[in-house]
C-alpha positions, -999 to 999 in steps of 0.1 A, spaced: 0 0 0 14 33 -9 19 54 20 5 97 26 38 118 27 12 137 51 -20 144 64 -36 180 77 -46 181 112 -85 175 104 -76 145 89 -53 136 121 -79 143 143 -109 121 125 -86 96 116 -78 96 156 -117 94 168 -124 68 138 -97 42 161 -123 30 182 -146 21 156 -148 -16 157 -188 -27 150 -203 -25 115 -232 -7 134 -214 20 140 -195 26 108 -232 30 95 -242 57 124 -208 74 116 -220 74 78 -254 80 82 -243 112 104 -214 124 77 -239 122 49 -264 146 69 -239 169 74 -227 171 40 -261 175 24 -268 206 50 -239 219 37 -250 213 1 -279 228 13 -271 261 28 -247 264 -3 -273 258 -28 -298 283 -11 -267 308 -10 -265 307 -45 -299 313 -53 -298 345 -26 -271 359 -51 -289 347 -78 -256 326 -89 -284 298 -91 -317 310 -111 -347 287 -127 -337 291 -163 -298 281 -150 -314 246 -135 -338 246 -167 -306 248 -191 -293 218 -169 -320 196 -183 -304 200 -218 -267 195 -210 -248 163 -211 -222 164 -177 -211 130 -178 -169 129 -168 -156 113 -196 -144 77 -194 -104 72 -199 -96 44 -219 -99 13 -210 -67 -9 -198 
């Protein structure tokens, strides 16, 4: 495995608290709880946006038309 010249201090620190994780149960809680807190922040940055008016009806409207796949690299 290749090893991480270094991590921040966030990283140190979650990395740290995750230790004592040792039931599947609670690897779910702990993802259940990180995906809340990343949609509120999705959230409160989404209704940001539309205060600015960054985000508008016809901009999600045009979205509707667009293809925004990432493109595939070849295959190996």
């Amino acid at each position: 495995m290749e090893q991480i010249a270094s991590i921040n201090p966030a990283q140190y620190e979650v990395l740290n608290m995750l230790s004592c994780l040792n039931k599947e149960e609670d690897v779910i809680a702990l993802r259940t709880v990180i995906a809340q807190f990343l949609n509120t922040r999705l959230q409160n940055e989404i209704e940001r946006l539309w205060d600015d008016g960054t985000l508008t009806e016809e901009k999600v409207s045009s979205w509707s038309h667009e293809h925004m796949r990432t493109p595939y690299k070849g295959r190996v």
